[in-house]
C-alpha atoms as an extended CHARMM CRD file, in Angstrom:
* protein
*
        88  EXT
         1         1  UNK       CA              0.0000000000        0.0000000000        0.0000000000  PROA      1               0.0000000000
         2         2  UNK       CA              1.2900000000        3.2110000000       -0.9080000000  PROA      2               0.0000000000
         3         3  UNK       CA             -0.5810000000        6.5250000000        0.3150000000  PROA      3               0.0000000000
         4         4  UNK       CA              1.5610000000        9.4110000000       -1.0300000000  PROA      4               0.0000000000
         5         5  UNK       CA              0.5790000000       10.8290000000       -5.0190000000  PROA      5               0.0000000000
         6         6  UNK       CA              2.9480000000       10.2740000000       -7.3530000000  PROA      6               0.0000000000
         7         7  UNK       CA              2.8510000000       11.7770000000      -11.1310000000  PROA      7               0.0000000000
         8         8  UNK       CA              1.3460000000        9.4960000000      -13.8030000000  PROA      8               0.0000000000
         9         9  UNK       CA              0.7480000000        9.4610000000      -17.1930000000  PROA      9               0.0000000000
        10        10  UNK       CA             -0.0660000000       12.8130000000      -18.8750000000  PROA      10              0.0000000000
        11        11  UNK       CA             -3.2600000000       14.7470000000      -19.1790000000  PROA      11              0.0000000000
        12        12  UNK       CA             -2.3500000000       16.9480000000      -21.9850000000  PROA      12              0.0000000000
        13        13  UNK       CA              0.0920000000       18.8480000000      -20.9930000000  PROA      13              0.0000000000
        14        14  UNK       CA              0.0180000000       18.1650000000      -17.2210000000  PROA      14              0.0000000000
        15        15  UNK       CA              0.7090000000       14.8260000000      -15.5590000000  PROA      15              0.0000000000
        16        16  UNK       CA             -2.3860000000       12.9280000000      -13.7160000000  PROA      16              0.0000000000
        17        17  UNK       CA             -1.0830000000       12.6570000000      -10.1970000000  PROA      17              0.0000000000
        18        18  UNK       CA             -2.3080000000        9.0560000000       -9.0260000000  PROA      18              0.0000000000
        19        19  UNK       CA             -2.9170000000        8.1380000000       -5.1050000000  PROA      19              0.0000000000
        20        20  UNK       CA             -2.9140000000        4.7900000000       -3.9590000000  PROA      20              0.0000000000
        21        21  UNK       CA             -5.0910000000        4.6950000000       -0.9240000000  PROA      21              0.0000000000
        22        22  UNK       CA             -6.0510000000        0.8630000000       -0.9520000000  PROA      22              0.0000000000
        23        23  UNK       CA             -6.4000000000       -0.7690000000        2.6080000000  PROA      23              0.0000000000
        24        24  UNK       CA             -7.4500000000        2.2200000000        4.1380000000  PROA      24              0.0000000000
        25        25  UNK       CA            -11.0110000000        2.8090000000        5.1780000000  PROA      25              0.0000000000
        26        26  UNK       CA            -13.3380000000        5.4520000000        5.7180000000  PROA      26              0.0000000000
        27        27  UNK       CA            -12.5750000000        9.1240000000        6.0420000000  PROA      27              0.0000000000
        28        28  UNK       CA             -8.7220000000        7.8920000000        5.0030000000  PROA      28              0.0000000000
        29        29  UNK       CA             -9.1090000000        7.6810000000        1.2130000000  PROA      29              0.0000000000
        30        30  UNK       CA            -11.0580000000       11.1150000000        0.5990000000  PROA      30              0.0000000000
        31        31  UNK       CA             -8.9060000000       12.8990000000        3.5140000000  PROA      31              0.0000000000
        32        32  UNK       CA             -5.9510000000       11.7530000000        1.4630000000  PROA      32              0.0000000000
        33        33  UNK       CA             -7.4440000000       12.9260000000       -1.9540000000  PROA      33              0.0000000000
        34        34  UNK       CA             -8.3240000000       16.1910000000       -0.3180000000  PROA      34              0.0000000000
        35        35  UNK       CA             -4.6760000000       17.1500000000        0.3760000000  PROA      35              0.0000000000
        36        36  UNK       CA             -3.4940000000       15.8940000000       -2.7410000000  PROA      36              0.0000000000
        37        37  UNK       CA             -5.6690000000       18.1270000000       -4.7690000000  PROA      37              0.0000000000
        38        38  UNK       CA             -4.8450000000       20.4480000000       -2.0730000000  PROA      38              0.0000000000
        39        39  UNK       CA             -0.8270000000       20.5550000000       -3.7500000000  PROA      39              0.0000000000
        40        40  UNK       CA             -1.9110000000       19.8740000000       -7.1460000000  PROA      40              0.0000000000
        41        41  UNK       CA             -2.7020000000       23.0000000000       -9.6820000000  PROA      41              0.0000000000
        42        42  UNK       CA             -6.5370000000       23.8410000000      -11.5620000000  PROA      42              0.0000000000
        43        43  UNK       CA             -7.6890000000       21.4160000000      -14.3600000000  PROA      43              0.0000000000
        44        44  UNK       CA             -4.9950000000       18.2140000000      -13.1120000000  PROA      44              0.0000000000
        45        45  UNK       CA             -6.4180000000       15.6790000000      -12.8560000000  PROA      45              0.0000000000
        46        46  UNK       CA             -5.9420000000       12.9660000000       -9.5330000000  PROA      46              0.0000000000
        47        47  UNK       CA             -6.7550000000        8.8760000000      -10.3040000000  PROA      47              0.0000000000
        48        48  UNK       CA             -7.5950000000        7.6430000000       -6.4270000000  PROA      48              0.0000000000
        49        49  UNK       CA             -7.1880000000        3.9980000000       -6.1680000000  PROA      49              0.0000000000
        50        50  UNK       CA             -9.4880000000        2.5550000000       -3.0150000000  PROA      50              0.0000000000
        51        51  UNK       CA            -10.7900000000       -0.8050000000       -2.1360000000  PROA      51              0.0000000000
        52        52  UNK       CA            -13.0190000000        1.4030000000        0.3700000000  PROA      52              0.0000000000
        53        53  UNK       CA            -16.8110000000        0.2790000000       -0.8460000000  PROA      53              0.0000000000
        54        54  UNK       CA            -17.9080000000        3.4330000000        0.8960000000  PROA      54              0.0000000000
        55        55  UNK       CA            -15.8960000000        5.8890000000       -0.9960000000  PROA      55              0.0000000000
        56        56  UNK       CA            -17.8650000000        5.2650000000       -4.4460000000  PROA      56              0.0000000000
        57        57  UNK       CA            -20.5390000000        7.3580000000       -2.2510000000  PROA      57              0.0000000000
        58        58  UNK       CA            -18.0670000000        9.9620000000       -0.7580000000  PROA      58              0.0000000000
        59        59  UNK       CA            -16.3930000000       10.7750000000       -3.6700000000  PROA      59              0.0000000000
        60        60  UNK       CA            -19.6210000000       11.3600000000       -5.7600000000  PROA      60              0.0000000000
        61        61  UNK       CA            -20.7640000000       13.7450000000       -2.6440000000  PROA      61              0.0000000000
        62        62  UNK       CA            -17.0730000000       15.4930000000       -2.4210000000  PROA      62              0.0000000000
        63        63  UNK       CA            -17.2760000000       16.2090000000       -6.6080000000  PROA      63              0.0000000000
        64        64  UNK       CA            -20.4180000000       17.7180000000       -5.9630000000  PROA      64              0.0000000000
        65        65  UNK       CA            -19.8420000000       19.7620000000       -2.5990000000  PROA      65              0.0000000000
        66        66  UNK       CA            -16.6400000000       20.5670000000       -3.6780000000  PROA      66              0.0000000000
        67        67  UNK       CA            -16.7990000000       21.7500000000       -7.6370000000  PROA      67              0.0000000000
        68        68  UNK       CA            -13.8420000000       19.1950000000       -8.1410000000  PROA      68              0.0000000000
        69        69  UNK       CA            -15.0130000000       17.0380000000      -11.4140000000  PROA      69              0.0000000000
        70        70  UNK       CA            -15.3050000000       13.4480000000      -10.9920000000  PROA      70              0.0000000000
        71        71  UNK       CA            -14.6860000000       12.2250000000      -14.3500000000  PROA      71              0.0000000000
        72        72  UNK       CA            -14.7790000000        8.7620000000      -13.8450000000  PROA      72              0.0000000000
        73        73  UNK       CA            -15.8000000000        5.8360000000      -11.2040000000  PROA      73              0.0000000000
        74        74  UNK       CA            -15.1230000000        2.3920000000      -11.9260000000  PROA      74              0.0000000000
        75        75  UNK       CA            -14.7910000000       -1.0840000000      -10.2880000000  PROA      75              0.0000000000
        76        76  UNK       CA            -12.8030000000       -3.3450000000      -10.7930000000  PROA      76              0.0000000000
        77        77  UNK       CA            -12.3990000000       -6.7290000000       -8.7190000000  PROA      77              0.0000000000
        78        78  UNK       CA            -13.0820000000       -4.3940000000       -5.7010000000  PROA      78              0.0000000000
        79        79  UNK       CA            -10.8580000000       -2.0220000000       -6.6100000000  PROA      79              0.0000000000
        80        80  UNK       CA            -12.3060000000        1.6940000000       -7.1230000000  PROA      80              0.0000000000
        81        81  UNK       CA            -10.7220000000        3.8900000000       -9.1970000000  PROA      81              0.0000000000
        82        82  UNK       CA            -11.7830000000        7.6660000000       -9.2730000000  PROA      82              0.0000000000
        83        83  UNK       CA            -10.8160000000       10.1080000000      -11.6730000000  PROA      83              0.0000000000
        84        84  UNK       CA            -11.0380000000       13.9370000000      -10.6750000000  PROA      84              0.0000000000
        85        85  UNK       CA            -10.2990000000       17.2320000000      -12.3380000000  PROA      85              0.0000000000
        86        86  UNK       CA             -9.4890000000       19.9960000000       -9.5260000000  PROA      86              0.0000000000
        87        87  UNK       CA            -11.1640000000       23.1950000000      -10.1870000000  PROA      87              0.0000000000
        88        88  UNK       CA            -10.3760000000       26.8940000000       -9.1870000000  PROA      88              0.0000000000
């Protein structure tokens, strides 16, 4: 398990930073997204890896509390893997 972001592939001209947050449970995986997008400039984008059920839920509430895009939410052999754009 590794919790710090770490640049990824590229999102245009700016890299997607990705956060591997598996193992950890609830408020861990969106408190650790929130302080990467904290460091991270407007429009990048952040791919959050979780194996958290409950953060399909949170992060669909944070996108939409927050103004932060979710572009993507997917599942894979319990694995969740959120895609956001940060905004202003």
């Amino acid at each position: 398990m590794s919790t710090g972001p770490k640049a990824a592939v590229n999102a245009g001209n700016m890299k997607v930073v990705e956060l591997d947050v598996t193992g950890l449970n609830c408020p861990m995986p969106l408190l650790k997204a929130k302080q990467a997008l904290n460091n991270m400039q407007t429009r990048q984008q952040l791919r959050v890896l979780s194996t958290d059920p409950g953060s399909v839920k949170d992060f669909a509430v944070f996108a939409r509390q927050s103004g932060h895009l979710l572009l993507e939410s997917t599942e894979t052999d319990g694995c969740f893997s959120f895609l956001l754009q940060k905004q202003n």
